[in-house]
ZAMARGU-4260 file (C-alpha; in steps of 0.2 Angstrom, whole numbers, plus 5000, padded with zeros to 4 digits):
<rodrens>
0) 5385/4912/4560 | 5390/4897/4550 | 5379/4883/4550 | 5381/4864/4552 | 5380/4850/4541
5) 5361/4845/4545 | 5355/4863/4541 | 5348/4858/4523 | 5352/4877/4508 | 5345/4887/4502
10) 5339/4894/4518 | 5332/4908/4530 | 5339/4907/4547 | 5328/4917/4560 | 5341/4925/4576
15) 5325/4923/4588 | 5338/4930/4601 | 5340/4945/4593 | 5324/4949/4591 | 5323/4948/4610
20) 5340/4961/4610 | 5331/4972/4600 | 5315/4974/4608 | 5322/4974/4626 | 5334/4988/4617
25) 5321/5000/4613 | 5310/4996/4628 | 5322/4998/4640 | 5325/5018/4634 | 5307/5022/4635
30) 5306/5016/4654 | 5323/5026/4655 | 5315/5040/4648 | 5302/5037/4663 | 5289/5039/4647
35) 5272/5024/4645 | 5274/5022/4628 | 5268/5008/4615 | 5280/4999/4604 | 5268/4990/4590
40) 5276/4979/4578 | 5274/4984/4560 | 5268/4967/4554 | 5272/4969/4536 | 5288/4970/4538
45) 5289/4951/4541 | 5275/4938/4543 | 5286/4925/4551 | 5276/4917/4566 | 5291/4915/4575
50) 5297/4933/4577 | 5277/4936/4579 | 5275/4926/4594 | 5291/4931/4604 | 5286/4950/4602
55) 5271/4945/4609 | 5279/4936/4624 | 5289/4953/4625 | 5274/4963/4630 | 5274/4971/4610
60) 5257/4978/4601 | 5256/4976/4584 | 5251/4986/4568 | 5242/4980/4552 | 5236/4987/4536
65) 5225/4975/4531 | 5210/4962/4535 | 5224/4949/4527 | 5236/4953/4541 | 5224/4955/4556
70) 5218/4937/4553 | 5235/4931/4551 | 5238/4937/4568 | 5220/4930/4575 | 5229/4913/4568
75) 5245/4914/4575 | 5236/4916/4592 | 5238/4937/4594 | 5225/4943/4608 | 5215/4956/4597
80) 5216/4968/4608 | 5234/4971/4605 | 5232/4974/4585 | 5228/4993/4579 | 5221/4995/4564
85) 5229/5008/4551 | 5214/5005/4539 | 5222/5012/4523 | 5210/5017/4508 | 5203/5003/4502
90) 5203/4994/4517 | 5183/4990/4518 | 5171/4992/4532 | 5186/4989/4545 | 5173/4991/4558
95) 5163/4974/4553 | 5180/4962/4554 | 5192/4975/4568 | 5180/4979/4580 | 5189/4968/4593
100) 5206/4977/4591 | 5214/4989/4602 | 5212/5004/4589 | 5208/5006/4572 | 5214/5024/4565
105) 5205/5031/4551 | 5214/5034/4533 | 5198/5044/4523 | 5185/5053/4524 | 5173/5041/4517
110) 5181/5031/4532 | 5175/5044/4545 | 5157/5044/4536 | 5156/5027/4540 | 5160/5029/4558
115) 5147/5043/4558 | 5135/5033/4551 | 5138/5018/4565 | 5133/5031/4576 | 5154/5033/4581
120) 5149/5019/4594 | 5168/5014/4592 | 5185/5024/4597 | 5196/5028/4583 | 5210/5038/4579
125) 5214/5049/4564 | 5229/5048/4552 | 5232/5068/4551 | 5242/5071/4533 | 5257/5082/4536
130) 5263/5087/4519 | 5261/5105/4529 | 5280/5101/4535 | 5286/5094/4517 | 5291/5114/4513
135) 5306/5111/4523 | 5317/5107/4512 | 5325/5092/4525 | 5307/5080/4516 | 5315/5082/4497
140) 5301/5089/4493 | 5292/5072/4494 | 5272/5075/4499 | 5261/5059/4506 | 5245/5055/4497
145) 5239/5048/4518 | 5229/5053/4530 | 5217/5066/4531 | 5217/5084/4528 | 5211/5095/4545
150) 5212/5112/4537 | 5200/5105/4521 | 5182/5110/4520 | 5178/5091/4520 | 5184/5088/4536
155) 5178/5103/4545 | 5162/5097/4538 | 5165/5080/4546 | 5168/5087/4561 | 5151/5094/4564
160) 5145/5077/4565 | 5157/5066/4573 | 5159/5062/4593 | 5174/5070/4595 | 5177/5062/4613
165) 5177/5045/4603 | 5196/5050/4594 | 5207/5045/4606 | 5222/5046/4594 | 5232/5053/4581
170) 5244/5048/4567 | 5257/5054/4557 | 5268/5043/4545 | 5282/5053/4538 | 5285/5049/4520
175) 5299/5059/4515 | 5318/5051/4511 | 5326/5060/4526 | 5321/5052/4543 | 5333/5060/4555
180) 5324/5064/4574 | 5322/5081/4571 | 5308/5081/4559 | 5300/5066/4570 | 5300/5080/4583
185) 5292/5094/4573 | 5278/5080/4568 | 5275/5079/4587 | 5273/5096/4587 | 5262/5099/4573
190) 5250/5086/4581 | 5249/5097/4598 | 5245/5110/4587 | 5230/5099/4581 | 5224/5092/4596
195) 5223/5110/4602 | 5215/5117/4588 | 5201/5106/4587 | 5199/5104/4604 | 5203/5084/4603
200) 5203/5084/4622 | 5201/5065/4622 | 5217/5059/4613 | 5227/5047/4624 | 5239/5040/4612
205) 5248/5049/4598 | 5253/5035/4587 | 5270/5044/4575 | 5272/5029/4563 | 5290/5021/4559
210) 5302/5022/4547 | 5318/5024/4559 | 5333/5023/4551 | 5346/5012/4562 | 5362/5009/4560
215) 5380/5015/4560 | 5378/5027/4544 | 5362/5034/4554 | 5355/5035/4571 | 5352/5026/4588
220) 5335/5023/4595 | 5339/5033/4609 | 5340/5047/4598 | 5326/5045/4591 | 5317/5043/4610
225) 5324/5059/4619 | 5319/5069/4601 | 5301/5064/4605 | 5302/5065/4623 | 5308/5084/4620
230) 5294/5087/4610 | 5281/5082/4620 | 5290/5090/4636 | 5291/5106/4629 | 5270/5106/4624
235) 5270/5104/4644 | 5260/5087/4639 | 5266/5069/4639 | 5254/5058/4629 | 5261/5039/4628
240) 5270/5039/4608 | 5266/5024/4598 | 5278/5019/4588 | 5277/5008/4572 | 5293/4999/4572
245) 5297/4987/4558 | 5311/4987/4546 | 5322/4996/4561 | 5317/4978/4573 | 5317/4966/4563
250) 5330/4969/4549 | 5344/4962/4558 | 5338/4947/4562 | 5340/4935/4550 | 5351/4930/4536
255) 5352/4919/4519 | 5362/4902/4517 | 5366/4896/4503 | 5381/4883/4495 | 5392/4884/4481
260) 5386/4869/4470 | 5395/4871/4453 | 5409/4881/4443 | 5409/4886/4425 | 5421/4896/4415
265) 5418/4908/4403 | 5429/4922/4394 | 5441/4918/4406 | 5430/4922/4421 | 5426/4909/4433
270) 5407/4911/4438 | 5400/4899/4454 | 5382/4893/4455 | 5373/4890/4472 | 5359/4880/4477
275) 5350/4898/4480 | 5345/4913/4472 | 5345/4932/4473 | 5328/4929/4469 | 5325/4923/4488
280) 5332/4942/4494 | 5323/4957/4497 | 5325/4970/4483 | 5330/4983/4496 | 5344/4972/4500
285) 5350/4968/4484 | 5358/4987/4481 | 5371/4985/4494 | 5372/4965/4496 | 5388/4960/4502
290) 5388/4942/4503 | 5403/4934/4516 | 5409/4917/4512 | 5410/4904/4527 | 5421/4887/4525
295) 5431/4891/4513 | 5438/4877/4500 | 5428/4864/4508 | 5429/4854/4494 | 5442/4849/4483
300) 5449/4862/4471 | 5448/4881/4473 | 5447/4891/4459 | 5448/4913/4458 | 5429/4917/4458
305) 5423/4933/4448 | 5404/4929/4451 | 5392/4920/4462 | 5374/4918/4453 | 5361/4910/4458
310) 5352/4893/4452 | 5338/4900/4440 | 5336/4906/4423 | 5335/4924/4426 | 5352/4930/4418
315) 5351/4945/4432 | 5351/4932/4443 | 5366/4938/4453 | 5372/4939/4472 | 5390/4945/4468
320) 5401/4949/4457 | 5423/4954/4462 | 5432/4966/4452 | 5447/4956/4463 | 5442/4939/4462
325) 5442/4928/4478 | 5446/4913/4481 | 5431/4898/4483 | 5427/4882/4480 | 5413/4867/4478
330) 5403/4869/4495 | 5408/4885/4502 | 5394/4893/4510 | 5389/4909/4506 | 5378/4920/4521
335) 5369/4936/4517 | 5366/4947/4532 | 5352/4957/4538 | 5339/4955/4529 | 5327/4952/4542
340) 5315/4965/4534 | 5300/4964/4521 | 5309/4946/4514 | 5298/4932/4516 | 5281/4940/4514
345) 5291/4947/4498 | 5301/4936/4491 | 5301/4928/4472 | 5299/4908/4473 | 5303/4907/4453
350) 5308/4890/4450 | 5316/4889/4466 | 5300/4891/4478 | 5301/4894/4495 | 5319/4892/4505
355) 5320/4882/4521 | 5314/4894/4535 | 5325/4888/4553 | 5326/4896/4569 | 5341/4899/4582
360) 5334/4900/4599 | 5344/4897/4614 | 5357/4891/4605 | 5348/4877/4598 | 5340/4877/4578
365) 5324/4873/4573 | 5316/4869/4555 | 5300/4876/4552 | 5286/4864/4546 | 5270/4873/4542
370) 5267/4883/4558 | 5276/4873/4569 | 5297/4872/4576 | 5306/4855/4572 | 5321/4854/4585
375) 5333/4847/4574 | 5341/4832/4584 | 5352/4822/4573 | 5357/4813/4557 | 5350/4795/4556
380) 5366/4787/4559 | 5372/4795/4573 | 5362/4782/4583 | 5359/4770/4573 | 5373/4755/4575
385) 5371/4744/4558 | 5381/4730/4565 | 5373/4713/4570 | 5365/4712/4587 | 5375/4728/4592
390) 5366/4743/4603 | 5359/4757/4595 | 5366/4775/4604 | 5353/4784/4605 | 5363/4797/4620
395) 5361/4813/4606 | 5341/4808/4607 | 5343/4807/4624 | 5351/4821/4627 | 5342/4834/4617
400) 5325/4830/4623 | 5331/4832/4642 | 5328/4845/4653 | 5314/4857/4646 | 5309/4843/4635
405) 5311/4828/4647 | 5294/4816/4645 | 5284/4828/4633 | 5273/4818/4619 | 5273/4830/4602
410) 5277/4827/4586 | 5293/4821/4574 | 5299/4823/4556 | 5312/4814/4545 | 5320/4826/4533
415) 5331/4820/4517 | 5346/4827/4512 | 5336/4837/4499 | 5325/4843/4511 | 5308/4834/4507
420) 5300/4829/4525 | 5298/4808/4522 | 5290/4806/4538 | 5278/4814/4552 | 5274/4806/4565
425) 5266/4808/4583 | 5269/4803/4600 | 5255/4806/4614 | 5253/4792/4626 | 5272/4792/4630
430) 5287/4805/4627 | 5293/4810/4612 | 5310/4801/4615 | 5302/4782/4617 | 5292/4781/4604
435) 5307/4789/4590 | 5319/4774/4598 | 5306/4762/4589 | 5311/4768/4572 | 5331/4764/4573
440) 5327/4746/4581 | 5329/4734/4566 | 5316/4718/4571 | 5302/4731/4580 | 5286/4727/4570
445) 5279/4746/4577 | 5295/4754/4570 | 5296/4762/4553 | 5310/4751/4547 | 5301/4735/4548
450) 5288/4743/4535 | 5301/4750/4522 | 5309/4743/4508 | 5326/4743/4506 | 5328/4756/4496
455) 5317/4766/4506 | 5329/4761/4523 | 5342/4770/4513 | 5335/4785/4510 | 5328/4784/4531
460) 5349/4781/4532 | 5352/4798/4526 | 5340/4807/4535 | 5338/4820/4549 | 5329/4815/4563
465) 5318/4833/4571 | 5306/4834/4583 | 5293/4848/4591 | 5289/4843/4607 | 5270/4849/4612
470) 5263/4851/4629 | 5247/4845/4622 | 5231/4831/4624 | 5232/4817/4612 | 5216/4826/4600
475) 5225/4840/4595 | 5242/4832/4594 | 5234/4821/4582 | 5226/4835/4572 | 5241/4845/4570
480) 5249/4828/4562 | 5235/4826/4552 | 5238/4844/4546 | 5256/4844/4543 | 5253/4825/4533
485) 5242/4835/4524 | 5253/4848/4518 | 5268/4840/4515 | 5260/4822/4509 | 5277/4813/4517
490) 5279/4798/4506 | 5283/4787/4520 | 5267/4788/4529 | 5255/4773/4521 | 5241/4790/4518
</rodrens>
């Protein structure tokens, strides 16, 4: 979708509704399918706390591969007991820091000797390597270098020694290029054949990774669903299926902004710059990137455009480039789709650094600052009234901060056109909406007006006015501000 005028490029914009669609999507064909499965989010596909939190108010579990990504759930608020653990090699004693967490599966046999030797108090789960199915020719021949080997001396060693009613699951993570249902199916099977074999009589989950490929080109999740469910049906079992979803729940939901800021011609090829880069796009994206241009000619002259580059040094700095030109101009805005997956925990800040992170929910956008969601309200001068002893209009104010919002203390920003935050400031013994009027009323001595220059007025002038309302005491509304001055040192606070 386009976006309006107070929504500051180069940017990510964060389609909380559809990550709503989605989950509900896939859920709903599991409780079709009459099955008790888990969905658990692949984290590393995106660290955005948003989509984070709103699959946790969906009922989703979630999956990490790292002490790094467990604790960044812990601080987004994420209930322990709905992270397991896939503790690749390397990952430590996951035992000391992921005790907590609903269920940590083992990578390694080193792993499994250092369960042994904590006496196997804790229940775990066993990533099984399948390279076993990689002879069909459907893998491309591509073997994993995961999981642990169950036909190897090692293991059957290890199992001598091991509580085997503690292994309440196994996993499998395909790792060939082909990921059509069928071969999620025979994994299934395989993993029967396992739990038979070894006589793991106590495995109630079998978690069967990720890696669905969605889309037109490739399969529906409900293909992937009765595959599985066939599977399990035809072992005369039905052990609840984790699955791992990341790229496939995430991917389309968000896209890249940026503008057209300048033209130059060279060897007769007209090349536009924007305010963004390529840089800021996942590399998986790139490959088939088609950018779509939004408000076209909205400035002055259009000119045939051969290629749209992006505003850093890097000559392969390129989002597209037309064998037929098309036509553009100064302040078109150029939106990259789906690329909702393993972008901002990957991108390149080179020169640029991070883009502006907002989020659609409800039909209303947000700017994230730090952790938190700015409601984005207004420019400055849609309620401020410059003329002598007129009335300020402060019905947009008034207007977006009713109904769910109405009489809420919390916290508000002012945001430059360039996009540095110039002021944070905090309302907690009255709403959010009394305490902003202060800073539009000329002669208030407890308004920010009367303590700017007027140079500094101007700048206020040009601002966006956002807010985050907070259902909080006055201590930690205060702290949060505190934190956020911090960060973002906002020049107009006096700190």
């Amino acid at each position: 979708m386009s976006i309006d005028e107070k929504v500051i490029t180069p940017c990510y914009l964060i389609n909380l509704e559809q990550v709503t669609q989605n989950y509900h999507e896939f859920f709903s064909l599991i409780h079709i399918s009459g099955r008790q499965d888990i969905l658990a989010y692949s984290v590393k596909a995106n660290y955005d706390i948003s989509i984070i939190k709103e699959l946790d108010r969906l009922g989703a579990y979630f999956e990490v591969c790292s002490k790094y990504e467990y604790n960044l759930l812990l601080t987004y608020g994420i209930n322990p007991v709905k992270i397991i653990i896939n503790a690749c090699s390397g990952t430590g004693d996951v035992f000391d820091w992921g005790h907590r967490s609903f269920l940590i599966i083992l990578d390694s046999p080193e792993q499994v000797h250092i369960w042994v030797n904590n006496g196997c108090v804790n229940e775990i789960g066993l990533r099984v390597n399948l390279n076993c199915l990689t002879q069909d020719d459907r893998f491309q021949n591509k073997v994993s270098r995961f999981g642990l080997d169950l036909q190897s001396t090692i293991f059957k060693n290890l199992l001598k020694k091991v509580d085997r009613s503690k292994i309440v699951c196994l996993h499998c993570h395909l790792s060939g290029n082909n990921r059509e249902p069928s071969i999620y199916a025979d994994a299934i099977s395989e993993i029967y054949s396992y739990i038979k074999e070894f006589r793991f009589t106590s495995v109630r989950n079998i978690d069967i990774g990720g890696g669905f490929k969605i889309g037109d080109n490739y399969w529906k999740f409900s293909d992937y669903i009765d595959a599985i469910d066939q599977a399990c049906k035809v072992r005369g079992n039905d052990i609840p299926i984790i699955y791992e979803l990341g790229n496939s729940l995430v991917i389309n939901v968000a896209e890249y902004h940026t503008r057209i800021i300048s033209h130059k011609e060279i060897n007769g090829s007209n090349i536009f710059i924007v305010d963004g880069s390529s840089l800021h796009l996942p590399k998986i994206a790139i490959k088939n990137l088609k950018p779509s241009i939004k408000n076209i000619h909205a400035q002055g002259e259009s000119y045939d455009c051969s290629v749209i580059a992006g505003n850093t040094c890097k000559e392969a700095d390129v989002l597209a480039t037309f064998k037929i030109p098309i036509t553009v101009a100064i302040g078109d805005e150029i939106v990259c789709y789906n690329i909702g997956a393993y972008s901002l925990n990957t991108l390149n800040t080179l020169i640029l650094g991070m883009p502006k992170i907002y989020v659609k929910e409800n039909e209303k956008i947000f700017m994230r600052i730090g952790k938190y969601n700015f409601l984005i309200v207004c420019r400055y001068m849609d309620c401020f009234i410059p003329q002598d002893n007129a009335n300020n209009d402060y019905s947009i104010i008034d207007e977006k901060l009713n109904g769910e919002f109405k009489g809420l203390p919390g916290l508000y920003s002012f945001v430059n056109d360039s996009g540095e935050i110039i002021y944070i400031g905090e309302a907690h013994q009255r709403p959010l909406s009394t305490r902003i009027k202060q800073h539009f009323r000329v002669n208030d001595t407890g308004g920010l007006r009367y303590k700017l220059s007027q140079e500094e007025i101007v700048e206020l002038e040009h601002s966006t006015l956002c807010v985050c309302p907070l259902n909080l005491g006055k201590d930690d509304i205060r702290r949060i501000e505190r934190e956020l001055i911090v960060t973002y040192h906002p020049p107009f606070n006096f700190v």
